[in-house]
Structures are given as structure tokens and as C-alpha cells.
C-alpha positions in Angstrom: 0.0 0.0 0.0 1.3 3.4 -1.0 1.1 5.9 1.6 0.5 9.5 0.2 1.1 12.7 2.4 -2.6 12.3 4.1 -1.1 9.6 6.3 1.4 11.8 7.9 -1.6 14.1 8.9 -3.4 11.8 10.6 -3.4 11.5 14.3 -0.8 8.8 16.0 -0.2 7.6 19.1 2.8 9.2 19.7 0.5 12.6 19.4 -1.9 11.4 21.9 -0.9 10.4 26.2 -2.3 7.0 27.1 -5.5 7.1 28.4 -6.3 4.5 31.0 -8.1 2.1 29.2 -11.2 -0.9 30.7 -11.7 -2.6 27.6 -10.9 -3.0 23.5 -13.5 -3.5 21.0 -12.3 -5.1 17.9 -13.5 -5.6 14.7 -12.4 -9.2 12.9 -11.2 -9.3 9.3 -8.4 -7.0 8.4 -7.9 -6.3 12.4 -7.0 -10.0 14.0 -7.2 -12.2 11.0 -6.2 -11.6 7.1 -9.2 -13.5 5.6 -9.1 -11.3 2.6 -7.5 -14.7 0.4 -10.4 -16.6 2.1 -12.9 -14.5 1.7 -12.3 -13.8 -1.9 -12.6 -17.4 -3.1 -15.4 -18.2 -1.3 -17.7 -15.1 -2.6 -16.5 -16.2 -6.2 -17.2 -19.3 -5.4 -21.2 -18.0 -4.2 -21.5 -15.6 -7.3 -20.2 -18.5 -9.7 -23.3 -20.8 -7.9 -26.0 -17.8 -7.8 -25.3 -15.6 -10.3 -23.2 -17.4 -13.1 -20.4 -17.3 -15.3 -18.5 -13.9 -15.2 -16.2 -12.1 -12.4 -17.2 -11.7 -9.4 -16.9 -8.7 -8.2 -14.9 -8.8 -5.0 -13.1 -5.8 -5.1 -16.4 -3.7 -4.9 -17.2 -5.8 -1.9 -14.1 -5.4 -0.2 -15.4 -1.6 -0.6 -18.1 -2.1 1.7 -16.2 -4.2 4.8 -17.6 -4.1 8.2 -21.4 -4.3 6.8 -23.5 -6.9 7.3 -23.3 -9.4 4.1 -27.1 -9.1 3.5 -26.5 -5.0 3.6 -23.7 -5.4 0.9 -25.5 -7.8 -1.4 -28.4 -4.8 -1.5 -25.9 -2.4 -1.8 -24.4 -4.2 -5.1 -27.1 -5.2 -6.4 -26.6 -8.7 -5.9 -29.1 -11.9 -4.8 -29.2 -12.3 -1.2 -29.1 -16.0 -2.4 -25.5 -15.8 -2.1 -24.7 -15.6 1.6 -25.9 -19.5 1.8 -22.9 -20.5 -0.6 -21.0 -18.0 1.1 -21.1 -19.0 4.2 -20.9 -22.6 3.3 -17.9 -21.5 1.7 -16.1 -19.6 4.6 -16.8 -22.9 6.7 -14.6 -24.4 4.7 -11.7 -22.5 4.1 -11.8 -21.2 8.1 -8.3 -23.2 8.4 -7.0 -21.3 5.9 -7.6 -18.1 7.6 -4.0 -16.1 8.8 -3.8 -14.3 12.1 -1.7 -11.4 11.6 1.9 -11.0 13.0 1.6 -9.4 16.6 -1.5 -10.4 17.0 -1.6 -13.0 19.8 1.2 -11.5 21.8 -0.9 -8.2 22.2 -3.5 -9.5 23.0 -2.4 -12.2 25.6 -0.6 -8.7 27.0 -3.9 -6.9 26.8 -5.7 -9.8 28.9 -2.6 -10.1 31.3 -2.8 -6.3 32.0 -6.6 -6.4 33.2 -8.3 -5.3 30.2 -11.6 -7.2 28.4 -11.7 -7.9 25.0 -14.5 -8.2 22.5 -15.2 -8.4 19.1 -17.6 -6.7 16.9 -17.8 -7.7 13.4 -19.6 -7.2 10.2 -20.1 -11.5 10.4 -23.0 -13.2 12.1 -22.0 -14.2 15.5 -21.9 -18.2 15.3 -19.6 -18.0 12.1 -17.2 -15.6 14.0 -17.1 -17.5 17.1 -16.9 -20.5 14.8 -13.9 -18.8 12.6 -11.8 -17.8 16.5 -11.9 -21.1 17.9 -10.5 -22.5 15.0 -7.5 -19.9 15.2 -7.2 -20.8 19.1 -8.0 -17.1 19.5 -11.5 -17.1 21.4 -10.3 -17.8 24.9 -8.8 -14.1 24.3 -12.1 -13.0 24.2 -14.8 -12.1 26.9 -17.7 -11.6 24.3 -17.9 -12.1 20.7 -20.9 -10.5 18.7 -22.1 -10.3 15.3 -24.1 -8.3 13.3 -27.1 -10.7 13.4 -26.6 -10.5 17.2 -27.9 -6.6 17.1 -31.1 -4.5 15.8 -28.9 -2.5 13.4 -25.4 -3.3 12.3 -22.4 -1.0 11.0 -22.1 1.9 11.0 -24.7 2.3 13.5 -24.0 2.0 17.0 -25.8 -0.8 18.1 -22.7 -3.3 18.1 -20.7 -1.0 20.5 -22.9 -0.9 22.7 -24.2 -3.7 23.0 -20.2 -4.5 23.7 -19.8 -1.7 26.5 -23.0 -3.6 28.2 -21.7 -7.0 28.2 -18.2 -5.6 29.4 -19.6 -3.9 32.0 -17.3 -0.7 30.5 -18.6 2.9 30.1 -17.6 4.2 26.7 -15.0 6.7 27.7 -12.8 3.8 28.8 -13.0 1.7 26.0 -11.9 1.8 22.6 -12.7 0.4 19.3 -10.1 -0.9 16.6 -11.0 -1.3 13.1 -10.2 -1.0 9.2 -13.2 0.5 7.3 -14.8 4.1 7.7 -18.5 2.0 9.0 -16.7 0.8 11.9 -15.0 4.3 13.1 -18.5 5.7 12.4 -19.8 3.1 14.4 -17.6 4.2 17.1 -18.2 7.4 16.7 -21.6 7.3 17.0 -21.4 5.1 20.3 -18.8 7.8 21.6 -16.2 5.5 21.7 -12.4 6.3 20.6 -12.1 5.4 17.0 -8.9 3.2 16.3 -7.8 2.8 12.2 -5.8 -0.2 12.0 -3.8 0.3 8.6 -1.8 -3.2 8.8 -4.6 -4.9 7.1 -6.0 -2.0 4.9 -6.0 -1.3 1.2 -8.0 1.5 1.8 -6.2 4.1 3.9 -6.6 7.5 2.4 -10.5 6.5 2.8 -10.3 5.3 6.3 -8.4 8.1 7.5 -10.8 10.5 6.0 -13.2 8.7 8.2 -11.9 10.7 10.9 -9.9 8.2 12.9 -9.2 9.4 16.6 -6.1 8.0 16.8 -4.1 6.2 13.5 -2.3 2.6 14.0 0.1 0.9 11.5 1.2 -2.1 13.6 -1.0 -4.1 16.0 2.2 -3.6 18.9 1.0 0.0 18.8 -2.0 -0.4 20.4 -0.2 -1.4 24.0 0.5 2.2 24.1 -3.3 3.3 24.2 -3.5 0.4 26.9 -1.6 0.6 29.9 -2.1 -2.0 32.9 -5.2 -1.8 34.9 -4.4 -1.0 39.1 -3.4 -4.9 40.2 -2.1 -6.0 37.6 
């Protein structure tokens, strides 16, 4: 990814002091794990079943990460018909599925310093529980929940906080990492900090133009945004 003169603009951590920190929210793909390679061949794989012969056209879905799949196929148009194959698909690829580097060791230092850990993703609940366990990442985790698991997904706030209740967290003491503009505006809408993780993005101009409180570009940086709780 080329990195134009709007990424030196953007806020950092070094710009910001730690604030103390109860709880990170995360979002899934492009955050923790680099499903992209996954993901790809199994929506080709669902428009090939559904729709027919022709590309699929994954890099306009990519576009609209962090949505609910149903919400993307009306977005482009397509037959809801293809989250069945989809989904199938994802199943069975999960193993396939790369955790990015740092990953683990921040969050086992996250959990070791006293902070609780969720995830809110764009997927329905089951598949990203599903997809964690797999990876040996879901003990990390004190709640999972996917869009199916709220009234309204991305980019509306309903995900946060229904996070912050289950944490037991106000918002001003959590934050909320992710990689596409609908999950800083969910963020922002749940008055949340808004993290941009840039490690798994192809988008960055966009994202930061999402208004990102503070800017990431490896998942180590976040341990400065999270010092260790009293006790621990």
C-alpha cells in the first residue's frame, strides 16, 4: 500500500498520552485475521453458484467491509441468495484463515494487563465464534458478537454498545479498533475512541478520511493506548 502525504496528517499515538483504558473492542477481518484470500474465493465461489459465469466482483465488496453481508449484497445489487454459498464456503476455508503478525502477543498482554476484549464484526455471531476457535484465538475474548446478534449493524452503533454492556465498560474507557470508515462511524456514533488499524487495509486514504481518533500501523502499537489496569 502506498502511503500519500494524508497519512502523515493523521493522528498517531505518539500525538496522543495514554489514556487509561477498561476494555478493547475489535472488529475481525483485516484487524485480528487476514481472511481477505479466504474470503475472496469463497464469494467467487457464491457468485459462480448464484449468479453465473462472469467475475465476481470482489473488489467492490471489499469496498463495503464491516457491513452486514445481506446489507452489501443490496448495496451491489446482488441476490441475497449468495450468503448460503457464502457462508458454506467460509466454513470451509476457516483453516486457511492467517492471524496477523503481533497479534496474539498483544492481545495475551492486553488480557494479562486487566483489560476485556470483545469483538464486533460485520459477520453473524456463530460464524465468527466459529472462525476464533478455529485460530485458538477465542479464549482471548470475553464476548464475541455479530451483526445478526444486534437490531442495526455497522455503521450504527448498536454493536458498541451492546459491547460496552456486556463488558460492564462505560464508553470513555473503551476503545474500538477497526479498518473500514463503518466501523470508526460506528464508534463514533457510540462515543467510543475510534482506532484505524492500517496493517490490514487497502484503503487508507478512505479510512483516515473517516476521521480516525487515533491512527495505527502495527497491531504492537495499540499497548501504548492500553496501559495496565491497578493490580495488575
Amino acid at each position: 500500500m502506498t502511503r500519500g502525504p494524508e497519512f502523515h496528517a493523521a493522528p498517531t499515538i505518539e500525538q496522543r498520552p495514554p489514556v487509561p483504558r477498561h476494555a478493547v473492542i475489535f472488529d475481525l477481518d483485516g484487524v485480528v485475521v487476514d481472511s481477505f484470500e479466504v474470503m475472496g474465493e469463497a464469494f467467487s465461489l457464491a457468485y459462480a453458484e448464484v449468479v453465473g459465469t462472469g467475475e465476481a466482483p470482489f473488489e467492490e465488496y471489499r469496498r463495503h467491509q464491516g457491513r452486514y453481508f445481506p446489507d452489501i449484497m443490496r448495496i451491489m445489487g446482488l441476490p441475497l441468495e449468495m450468503e448460503e454459498p457464502f457462508v458454506r464456503e467460509s466454513y470451509r476455508l476457516a483453516d486457511r484463515v492467517q492471524v496477523y503478525d503481533g497479534v496474539v502477543d498483544v492481545l495475551r498482554t492486553l488480557n494479562e494487563r486487566g483489560l476485556r476484549l470483545a469483538i464486533a464484526t460485520g459477520k453473524a455471531g456463530e460464524r465468527a465464534r466459529s472462525l476464533l476457535d478455529v485460530l485458538g484465538l477465542l479464549p482471548y475474548f470475553a464476548h464475541v458478537i455479530g451483526s445478526d446478534e444486534v437490531p442495526r449493524p455497522k455503521p450504527a452503533p448498536d454493536i458498541i454498545t451492546r459491547a460496552l454492556e456486556l463488558l460492564e465498560v462505560p464508553a470513555e474507557r473503551a476503545i474500538m479498533i477497526g479498518d473500514a470508515p463503518t466501523d470508526l462511524a460506528s464508534a463514533h456514533s457510540a462515543d467510543v475512541t475510534a482506532v484505524a488499524a492500517l496493517w490490514g487495509c487497502q484503503a487508507g486514504a478512505e479510512l483516515l478520511a473517516a476521521g480516525p481518533d487515533v491512527v495505527l500501523r502495527r497491531p504492537v502499537d495499540l499497548l501504548a493506548l492500553c496501559p495496565a489496569l491497578p493490580g495488575h
